[in-house]
C-alpha positions in Angstrom: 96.1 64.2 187.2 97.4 64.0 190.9 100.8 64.8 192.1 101.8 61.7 194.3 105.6 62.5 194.9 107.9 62.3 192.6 105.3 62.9 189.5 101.8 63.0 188.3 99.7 59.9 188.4 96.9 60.3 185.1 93.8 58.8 185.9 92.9 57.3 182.8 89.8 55.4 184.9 87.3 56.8 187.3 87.7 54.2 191.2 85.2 52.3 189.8 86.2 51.8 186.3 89.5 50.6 187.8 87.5 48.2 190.2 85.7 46.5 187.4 89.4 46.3 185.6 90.9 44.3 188.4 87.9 42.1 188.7 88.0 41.2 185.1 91.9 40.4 185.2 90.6 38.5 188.2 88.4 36.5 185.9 90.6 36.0 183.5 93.2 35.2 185.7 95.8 37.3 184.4 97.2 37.7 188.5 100.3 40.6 187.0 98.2 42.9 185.7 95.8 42.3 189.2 98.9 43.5 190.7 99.7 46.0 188.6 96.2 47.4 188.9 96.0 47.5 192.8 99.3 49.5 193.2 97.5 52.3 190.7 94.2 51.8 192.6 96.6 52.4 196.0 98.5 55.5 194.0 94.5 56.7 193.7 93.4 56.3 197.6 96.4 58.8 198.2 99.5 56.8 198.4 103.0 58.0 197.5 105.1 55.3 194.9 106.7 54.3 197.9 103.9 53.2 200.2 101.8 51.6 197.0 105.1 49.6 196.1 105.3 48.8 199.6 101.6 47.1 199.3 102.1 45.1 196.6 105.9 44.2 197.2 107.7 45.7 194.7 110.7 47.6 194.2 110.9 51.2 193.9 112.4 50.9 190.3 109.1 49.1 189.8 106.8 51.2 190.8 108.6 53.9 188.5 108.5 52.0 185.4 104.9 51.0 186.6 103.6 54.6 187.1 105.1 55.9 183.8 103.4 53.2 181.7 100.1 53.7 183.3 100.6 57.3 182.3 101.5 56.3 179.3 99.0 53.8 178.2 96.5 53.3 181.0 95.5 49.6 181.7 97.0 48.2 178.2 100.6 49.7 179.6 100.4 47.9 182.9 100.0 44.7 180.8 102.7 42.2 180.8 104.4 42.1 177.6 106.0 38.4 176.6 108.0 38.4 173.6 106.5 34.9 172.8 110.3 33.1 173.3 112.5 31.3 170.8 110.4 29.8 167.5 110.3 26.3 167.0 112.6 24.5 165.4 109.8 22.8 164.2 106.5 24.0 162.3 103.8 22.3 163.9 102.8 20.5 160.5 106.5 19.2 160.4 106.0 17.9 164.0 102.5 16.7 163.1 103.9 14.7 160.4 106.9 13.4 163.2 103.9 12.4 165.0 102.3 10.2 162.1 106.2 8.7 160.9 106.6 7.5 164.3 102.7 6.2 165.1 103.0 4.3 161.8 106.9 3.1 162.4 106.7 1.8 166.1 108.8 0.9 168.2 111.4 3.7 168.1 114.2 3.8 170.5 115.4 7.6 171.1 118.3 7.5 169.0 116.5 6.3 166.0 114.1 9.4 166.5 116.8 11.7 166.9 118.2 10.6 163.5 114.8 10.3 162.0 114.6 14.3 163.3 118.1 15.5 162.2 118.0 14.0 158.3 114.6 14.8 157.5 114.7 18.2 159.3 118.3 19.1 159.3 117.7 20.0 163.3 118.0 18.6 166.4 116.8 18.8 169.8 118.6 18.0 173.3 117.6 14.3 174.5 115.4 15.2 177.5 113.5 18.5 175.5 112.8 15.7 172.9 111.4 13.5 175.7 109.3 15.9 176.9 107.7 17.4 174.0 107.1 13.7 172.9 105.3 13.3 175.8 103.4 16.4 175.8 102.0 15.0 172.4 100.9 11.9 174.1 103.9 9.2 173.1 106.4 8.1 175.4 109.5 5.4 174.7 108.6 2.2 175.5 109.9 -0.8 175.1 107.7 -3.5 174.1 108.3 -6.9 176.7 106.2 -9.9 176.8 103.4 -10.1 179.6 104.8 -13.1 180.8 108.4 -13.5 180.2 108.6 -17.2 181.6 105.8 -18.6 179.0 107.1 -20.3 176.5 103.7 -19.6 174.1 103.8 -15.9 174.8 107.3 -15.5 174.8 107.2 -16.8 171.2 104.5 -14.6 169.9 106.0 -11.8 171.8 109.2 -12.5 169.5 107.6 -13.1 166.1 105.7 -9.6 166.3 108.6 -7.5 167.0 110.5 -9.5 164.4 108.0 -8.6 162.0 107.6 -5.0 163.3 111.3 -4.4 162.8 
């Protein structure tokens, strides 16, 4: 243990040890806990909280709840903790099987998926976050038009297959 102003700093790793820490977060590209590791590996060259916070750009509240959880934990304290968000509204076997109903069922137009969504689910999702995680699956809304809107033969086809498709 080292006093360093304001409270002891536990060295839970040798200089070295905490070297090879920071170049595996490095590697793994986890750049907080990089962060978090060079303001303990300037708290072990002989910097107070202050000048350490001061070289990584963080607030002095920071570097206090910083230097108690490396005391508390070591490396695994200094690790950024995400409480994973909001759940789903949907499982991803029920928006697996939204996938398949709406690859089978083409075209959709957005409100018909919204419906589709709300009675089968008994949920619903805000226009544009249903756009985008559409997209992130790959499917976008698209109309279907003819290639060639001013021939007569296509134009035709073009109308028979969406007739039959709706």
């Amino acid at each position: 243990m080292k006093n360093n102003r304001r409270g002891l700093l536990v060295r839970h790793l040798s200089g070295d040890e905490l070297d090879r820490a920071i170049a595996d977060a490095q590697k793994a590209d986890e750049t907080r806990l990089v962060r978090r590791l060079c303001y303990v590996k300037n708290l072990y060259a002989g910097d107070t909280h202050e000048e350490a916070g001061d070289r990584v750009g963080i607030s002095r509240s920071t570097t206090r709840r910083w230097a108690r959880a490396w005391n508390e934990a070591g490396v695994e304290g200094l690790r950024p903790g995400f409480g994973g968000g909001r759940p789903p509204k949907l499982t991803n076997e029920q928006f697996d099987e939204l996938c398949d109903i709406l690859e089978e069922g083409q075209p959709w137009t957005p409100r018909a998926i919204h419906a589709l969504i709300e009675d089968r689910y008994g949920v619903t999702y805000h226009p544009a976050h249903l756009s985008r995680k559409l997209r992130a699956a790959g499917m976008n809304y698209a109309k279907p038009r003819p290639m060639d809107p001013d021939d007569p033969i296509v134009l035709g086809f073009f109308r028979r297959s969406v007739a039959t498709a709706i």
